[in-house]
Structures are given as structure tokens and as C-alpha cells.
matplotlib code that plots the C-alpha trace (Angstrom):
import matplotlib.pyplot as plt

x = [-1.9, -4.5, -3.6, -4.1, -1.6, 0.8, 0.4, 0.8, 3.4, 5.7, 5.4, 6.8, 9.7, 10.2, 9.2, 7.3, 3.6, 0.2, 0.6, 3.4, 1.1, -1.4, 0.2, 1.6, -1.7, -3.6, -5.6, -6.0, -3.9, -7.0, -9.0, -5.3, -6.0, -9.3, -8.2, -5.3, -7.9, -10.2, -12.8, -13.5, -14.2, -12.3, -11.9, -9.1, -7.8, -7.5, -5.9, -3.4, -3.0, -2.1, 0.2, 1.6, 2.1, 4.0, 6.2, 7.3, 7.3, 9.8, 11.5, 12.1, 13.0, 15.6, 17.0, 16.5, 14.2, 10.8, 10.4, 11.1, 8.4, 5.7, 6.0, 6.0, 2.7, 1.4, 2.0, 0.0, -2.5, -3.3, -3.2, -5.7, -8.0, -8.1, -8.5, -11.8, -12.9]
y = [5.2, 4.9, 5.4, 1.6, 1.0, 3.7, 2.0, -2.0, -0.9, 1.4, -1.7, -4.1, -1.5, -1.5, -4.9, -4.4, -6.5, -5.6, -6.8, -4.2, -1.8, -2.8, -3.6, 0.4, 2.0, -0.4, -2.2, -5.5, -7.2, -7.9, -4.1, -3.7, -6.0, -5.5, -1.3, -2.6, -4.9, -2.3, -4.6, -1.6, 1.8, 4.4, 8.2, 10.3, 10.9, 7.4, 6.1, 9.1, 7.8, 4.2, 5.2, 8.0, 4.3, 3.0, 4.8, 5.8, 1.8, 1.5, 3.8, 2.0, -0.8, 0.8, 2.2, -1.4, -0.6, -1.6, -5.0, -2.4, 0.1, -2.4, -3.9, -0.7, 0.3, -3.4, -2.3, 0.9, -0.6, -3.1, -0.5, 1.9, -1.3, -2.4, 1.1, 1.3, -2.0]
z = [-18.8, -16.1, -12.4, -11.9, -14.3, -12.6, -9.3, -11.1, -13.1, -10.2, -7.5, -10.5, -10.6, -7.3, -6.9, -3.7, -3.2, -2.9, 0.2, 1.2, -0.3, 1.8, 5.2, 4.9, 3.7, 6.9, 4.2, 3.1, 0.1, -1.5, -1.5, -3.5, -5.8, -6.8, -7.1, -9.6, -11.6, -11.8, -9.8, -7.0, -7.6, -5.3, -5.0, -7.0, -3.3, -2.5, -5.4, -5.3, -2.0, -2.9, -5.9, -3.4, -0.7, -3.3, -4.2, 0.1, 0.6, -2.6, -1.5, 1.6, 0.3, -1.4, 2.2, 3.4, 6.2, 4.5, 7.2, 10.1, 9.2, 8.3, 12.0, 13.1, 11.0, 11.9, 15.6, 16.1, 13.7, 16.3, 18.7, 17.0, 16.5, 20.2, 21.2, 19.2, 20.6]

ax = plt.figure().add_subplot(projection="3d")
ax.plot(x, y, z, "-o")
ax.set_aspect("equal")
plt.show()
């Protein structure tokens, strides 16, 4: 099993979205998409990243605070991107 398939097949068992995925990791839903369909090339590091994303926001959702942190995340991404403005 490929580590696309790893990261398709642990969000279906947590049944989180690529777009949870993405809103944690700062990144859009469809850079997550095109890394599951094997569309975009990335580094070992970042797709150990993005399997390593979904497992923490599964695990959120399991605590029931996944909504909470992703405003949270959406928040000081906004603030790191008018920063750099």
C-alpha cells in the first residue's frame, strides 16, 4: 500500500475530508486531492506530513473538538497571510 492509499484510506476511517485535511495542514482541498490521486508529486516529508494531519484531525474528531481547532488554524492562518502582505 502506497502512502496515498494510507492517507485515502485512514480519512475514510475516520471519515474526516480532504478539506479538514487541508484547512489543518493551511492548504487547499484541492493540492489534497490531486496528492491522493496521484496527480502532484510531493516530498516523503510532506506526504508524511499529510498522513501524520490525518491522523491528529481524526483524532480530534473523535474528542469532538475538530470545528474548534480548524477556526482556530483558519484564524492565525489569516493572520500569518496579512502579516506578509
Amino acid at each position: 500500500m502506497t502512502i496515498r492509499e494510507r492517507i485515502r484510506m485512514t480519512r475514510a476511517i475516520y471519515n474526516i475530508t480532504q478539506k479538514d485535511v487541508a484547512d489543518y495542514l493551511g492548504l487547499s482541498k484541492q493540492y489534497i486531492t490531486q496528492i491522493e490521486t496521484n496527480k502532484l508529486t510531493a516530498t516523503d516529508e510532506r506526504m508524511e506530513q499529510i498522513l501524520n494531519a490525518v491522523y491528529s484531525v481524526g483524532e480530534l474528531k473523535k474528542q469532538g473538538r475538530l470545528k474548534e481547532v480548524l477556526e482556530e488554524l483558519k484564524k492565525a492562518n489569516e493572520n500569518n497571510k496579512t502579516k506578509t502582505e
